[in-house]
ZADO-1210 file (C-alpha; in nm, 4 decimals, padded with zeros to 6 digits):
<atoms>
<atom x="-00.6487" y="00.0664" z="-00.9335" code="UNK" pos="1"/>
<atom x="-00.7615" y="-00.2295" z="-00.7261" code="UNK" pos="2"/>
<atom x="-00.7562" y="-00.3441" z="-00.3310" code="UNK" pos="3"/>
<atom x="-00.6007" y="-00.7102" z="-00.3355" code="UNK" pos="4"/>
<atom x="-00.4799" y="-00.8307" z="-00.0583" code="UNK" pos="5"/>
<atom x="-00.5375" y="-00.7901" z="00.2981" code="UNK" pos="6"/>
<atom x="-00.2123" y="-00.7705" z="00.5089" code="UNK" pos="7"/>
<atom x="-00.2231" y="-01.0345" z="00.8159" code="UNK" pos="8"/>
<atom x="00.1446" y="-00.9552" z="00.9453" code="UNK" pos="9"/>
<atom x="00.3236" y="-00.7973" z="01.1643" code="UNK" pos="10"/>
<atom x="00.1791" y="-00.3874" z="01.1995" code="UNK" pos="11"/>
<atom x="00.1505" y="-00.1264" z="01.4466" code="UNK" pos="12"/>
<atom x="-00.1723" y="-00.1139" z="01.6543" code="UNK" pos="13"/>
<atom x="-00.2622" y="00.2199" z="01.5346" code="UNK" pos="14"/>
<atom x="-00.2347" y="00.1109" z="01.1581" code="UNK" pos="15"/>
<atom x="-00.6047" y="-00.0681" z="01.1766" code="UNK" pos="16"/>
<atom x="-00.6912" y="-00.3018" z="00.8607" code="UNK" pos="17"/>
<atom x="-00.4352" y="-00.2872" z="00.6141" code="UNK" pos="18"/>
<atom x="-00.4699" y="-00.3570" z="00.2508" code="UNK" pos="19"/>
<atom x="-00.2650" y="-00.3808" z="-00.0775" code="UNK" pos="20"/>
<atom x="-00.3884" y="-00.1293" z="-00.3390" code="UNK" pos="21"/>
<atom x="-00.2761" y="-00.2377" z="-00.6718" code="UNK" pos="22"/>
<atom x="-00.2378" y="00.0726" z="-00.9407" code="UNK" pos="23"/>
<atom x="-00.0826" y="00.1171" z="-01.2808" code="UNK" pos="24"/>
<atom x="00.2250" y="00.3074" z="-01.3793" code="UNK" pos="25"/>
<atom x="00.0136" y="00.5606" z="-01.5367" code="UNK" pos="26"/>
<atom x="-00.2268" y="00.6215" z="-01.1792" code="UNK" pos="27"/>
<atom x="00.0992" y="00.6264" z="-00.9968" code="UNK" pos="28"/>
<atom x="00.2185" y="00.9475" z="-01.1847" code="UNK" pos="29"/>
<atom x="-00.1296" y="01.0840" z="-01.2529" code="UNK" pos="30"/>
<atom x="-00.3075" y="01.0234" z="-00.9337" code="UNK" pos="31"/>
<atom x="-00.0220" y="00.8862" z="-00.6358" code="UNK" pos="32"/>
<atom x="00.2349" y="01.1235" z="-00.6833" code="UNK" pos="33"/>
<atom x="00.0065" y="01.4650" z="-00.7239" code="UNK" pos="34"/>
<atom x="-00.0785" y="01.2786" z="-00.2925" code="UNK" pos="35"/>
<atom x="00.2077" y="01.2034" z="-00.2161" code="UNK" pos="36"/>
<atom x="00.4991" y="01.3374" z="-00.4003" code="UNK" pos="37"/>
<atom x="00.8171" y="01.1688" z="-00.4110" code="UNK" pos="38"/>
<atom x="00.7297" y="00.9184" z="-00.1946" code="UNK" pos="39"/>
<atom x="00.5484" y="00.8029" z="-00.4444" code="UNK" pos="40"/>
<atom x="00.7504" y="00.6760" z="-00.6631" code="UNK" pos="41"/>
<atom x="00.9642" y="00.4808" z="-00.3844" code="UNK" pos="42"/>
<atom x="00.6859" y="00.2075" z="-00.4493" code="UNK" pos="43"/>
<atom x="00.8050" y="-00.1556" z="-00.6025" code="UNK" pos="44"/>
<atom x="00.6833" y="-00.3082" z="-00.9065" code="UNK" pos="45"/>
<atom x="00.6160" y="-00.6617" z="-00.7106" code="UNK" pos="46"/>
<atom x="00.6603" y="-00.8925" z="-01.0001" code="UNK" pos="47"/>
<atom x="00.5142" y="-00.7078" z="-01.2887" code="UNK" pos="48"/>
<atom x="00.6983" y="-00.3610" z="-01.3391" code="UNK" pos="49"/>
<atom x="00.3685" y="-00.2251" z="-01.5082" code="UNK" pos="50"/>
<atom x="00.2136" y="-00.1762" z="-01.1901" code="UNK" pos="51"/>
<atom x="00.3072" y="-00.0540" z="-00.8186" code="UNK" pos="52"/>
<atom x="00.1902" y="-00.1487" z="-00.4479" code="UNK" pos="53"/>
<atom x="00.1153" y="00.0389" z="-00.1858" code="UNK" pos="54"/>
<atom x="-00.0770" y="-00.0462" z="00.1357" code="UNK" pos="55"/>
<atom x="-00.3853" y="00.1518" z="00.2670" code="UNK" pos="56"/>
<atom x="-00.3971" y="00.1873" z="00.6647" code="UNK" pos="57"/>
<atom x="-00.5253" y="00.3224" z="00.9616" code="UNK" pos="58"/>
<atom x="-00.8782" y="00.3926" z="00.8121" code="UNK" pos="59"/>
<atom x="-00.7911" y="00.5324" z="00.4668" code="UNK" pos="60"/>
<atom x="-00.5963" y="00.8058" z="00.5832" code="UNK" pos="61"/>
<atom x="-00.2498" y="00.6828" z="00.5858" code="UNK" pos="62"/>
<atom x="-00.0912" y="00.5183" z="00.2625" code="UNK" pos="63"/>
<atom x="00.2731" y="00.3121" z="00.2434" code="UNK" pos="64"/>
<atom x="00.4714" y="00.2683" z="-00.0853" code="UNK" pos="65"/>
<atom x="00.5593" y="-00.0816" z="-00.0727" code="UNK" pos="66"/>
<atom x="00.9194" y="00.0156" z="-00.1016" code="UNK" pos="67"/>
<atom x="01.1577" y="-00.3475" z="-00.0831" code="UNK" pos="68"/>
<atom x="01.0260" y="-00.6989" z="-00.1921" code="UNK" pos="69"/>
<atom x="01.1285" y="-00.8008" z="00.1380" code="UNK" pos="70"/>
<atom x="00.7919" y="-00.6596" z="00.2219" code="UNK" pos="71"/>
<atom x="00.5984" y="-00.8767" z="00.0297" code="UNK" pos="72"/>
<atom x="00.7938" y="-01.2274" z="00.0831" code="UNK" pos="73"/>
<atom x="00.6805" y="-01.2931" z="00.4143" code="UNK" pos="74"/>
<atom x="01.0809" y="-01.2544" z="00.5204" code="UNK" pos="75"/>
<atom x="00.9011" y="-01.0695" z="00.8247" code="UNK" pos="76"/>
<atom x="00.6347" y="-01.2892" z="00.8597" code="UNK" pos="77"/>
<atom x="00.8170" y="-01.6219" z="01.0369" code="UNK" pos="78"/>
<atom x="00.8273" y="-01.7564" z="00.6667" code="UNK" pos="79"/>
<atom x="00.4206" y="-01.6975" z="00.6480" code="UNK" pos="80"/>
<atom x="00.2478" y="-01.5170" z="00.3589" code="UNK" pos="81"/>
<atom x="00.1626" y="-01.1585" z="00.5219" code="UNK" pos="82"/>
<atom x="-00.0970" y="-01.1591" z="00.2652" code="UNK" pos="83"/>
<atom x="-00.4429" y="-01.2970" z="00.2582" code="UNK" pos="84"/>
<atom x="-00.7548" y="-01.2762" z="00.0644" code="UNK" pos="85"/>
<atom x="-01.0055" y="-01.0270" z="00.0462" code="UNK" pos="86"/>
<atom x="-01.2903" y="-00.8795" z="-00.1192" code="UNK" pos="87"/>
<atom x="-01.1497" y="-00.7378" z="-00.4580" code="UNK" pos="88"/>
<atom x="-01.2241" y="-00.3309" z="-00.5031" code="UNK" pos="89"/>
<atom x="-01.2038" y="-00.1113" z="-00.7737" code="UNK" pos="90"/>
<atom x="-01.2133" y="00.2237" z="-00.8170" code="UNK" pos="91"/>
<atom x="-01.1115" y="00.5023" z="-01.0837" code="UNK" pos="92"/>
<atom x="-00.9892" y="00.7220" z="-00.8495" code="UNK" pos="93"/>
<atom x="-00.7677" y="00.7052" z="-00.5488" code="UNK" pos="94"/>
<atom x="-01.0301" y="00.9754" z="-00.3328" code="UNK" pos="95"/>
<atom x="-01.2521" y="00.6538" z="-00.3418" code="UNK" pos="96"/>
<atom x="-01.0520" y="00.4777" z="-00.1509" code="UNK" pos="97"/>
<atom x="-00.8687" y="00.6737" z="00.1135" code="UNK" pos="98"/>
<atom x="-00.9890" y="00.9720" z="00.2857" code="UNK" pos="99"/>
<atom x="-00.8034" y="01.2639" z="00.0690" code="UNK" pos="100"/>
<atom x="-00.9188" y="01.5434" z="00.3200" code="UNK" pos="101"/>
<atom x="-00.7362" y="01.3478" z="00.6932" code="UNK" pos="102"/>
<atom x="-00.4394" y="01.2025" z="00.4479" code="UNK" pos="103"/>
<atom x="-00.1844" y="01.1298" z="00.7268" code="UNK" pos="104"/>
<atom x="00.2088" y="01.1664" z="00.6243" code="UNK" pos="105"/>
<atom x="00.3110" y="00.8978" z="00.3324" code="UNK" pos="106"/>
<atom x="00.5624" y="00.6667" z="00.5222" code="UNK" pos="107"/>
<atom x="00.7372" y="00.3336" z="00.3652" code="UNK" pos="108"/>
<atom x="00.5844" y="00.0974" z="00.4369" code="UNK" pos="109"/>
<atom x="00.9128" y="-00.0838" z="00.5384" code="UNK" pos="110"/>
<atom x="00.9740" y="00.1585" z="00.8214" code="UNK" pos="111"/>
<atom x="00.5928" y="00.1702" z="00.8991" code="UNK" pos="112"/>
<atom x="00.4836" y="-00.2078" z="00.9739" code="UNK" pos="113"/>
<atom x="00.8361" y="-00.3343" z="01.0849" code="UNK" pos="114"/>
<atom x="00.9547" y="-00.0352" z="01.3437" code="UNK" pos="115"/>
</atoms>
């Protein structure tokens, strides 16, 4: 699994930096769902359906399931890219990334950064 993207559009004050984790179909079953249960699986393929996206927010303790493209096009955005560049990270497991033991309700990140 791998941090991508930084998201520069419109959020909630309280979400903080927010960044697109990248993972496989097998670390979503193995690792996302065990976290977050069905939710989990509620998360889009982007363009390649071997992997999923989900976004990491307010601090590593809240994570969205990048549930409709519309998400990712910028449709929300004024026409901009949301996403920017950022320092690529990888890690094995998810616990590196997000703070497992203050892990904050899994919401879509559709209803999350566009309410």
């Amino acid at each position: 699994m791998r941090i991508i993207k930084k998201w520069i559009g419109r959020k909630p004050e309280s979400a903080g930096d927010v960044y697109l984790l990248e993972v496989t179909q097998a670390e979503m079953f193995e690792q996302m769902y065990p976290l977050l249960g069905q939710l989990a699986l509620h998360a889009t393929s982007g363009r390649d359906v071997d992997y999923r996206l989900y976004f990491i927010c307010e601090g590593g303790r809240r994570i969205l399931p990048v549930d409709k493209p519309s998400v990712m096009s910028g449709a929300f955005n004024g026409g901009v890219n949301p996403l920017a560049d950022c320092e690529i990270i990888t890690a094995e497991n998810i616990s590196e990334l997000i703070d497992t033991s203050a892990l904050l309700p899994a919401v879509e990140a559709g209803e999350y950064l566009f309410r």
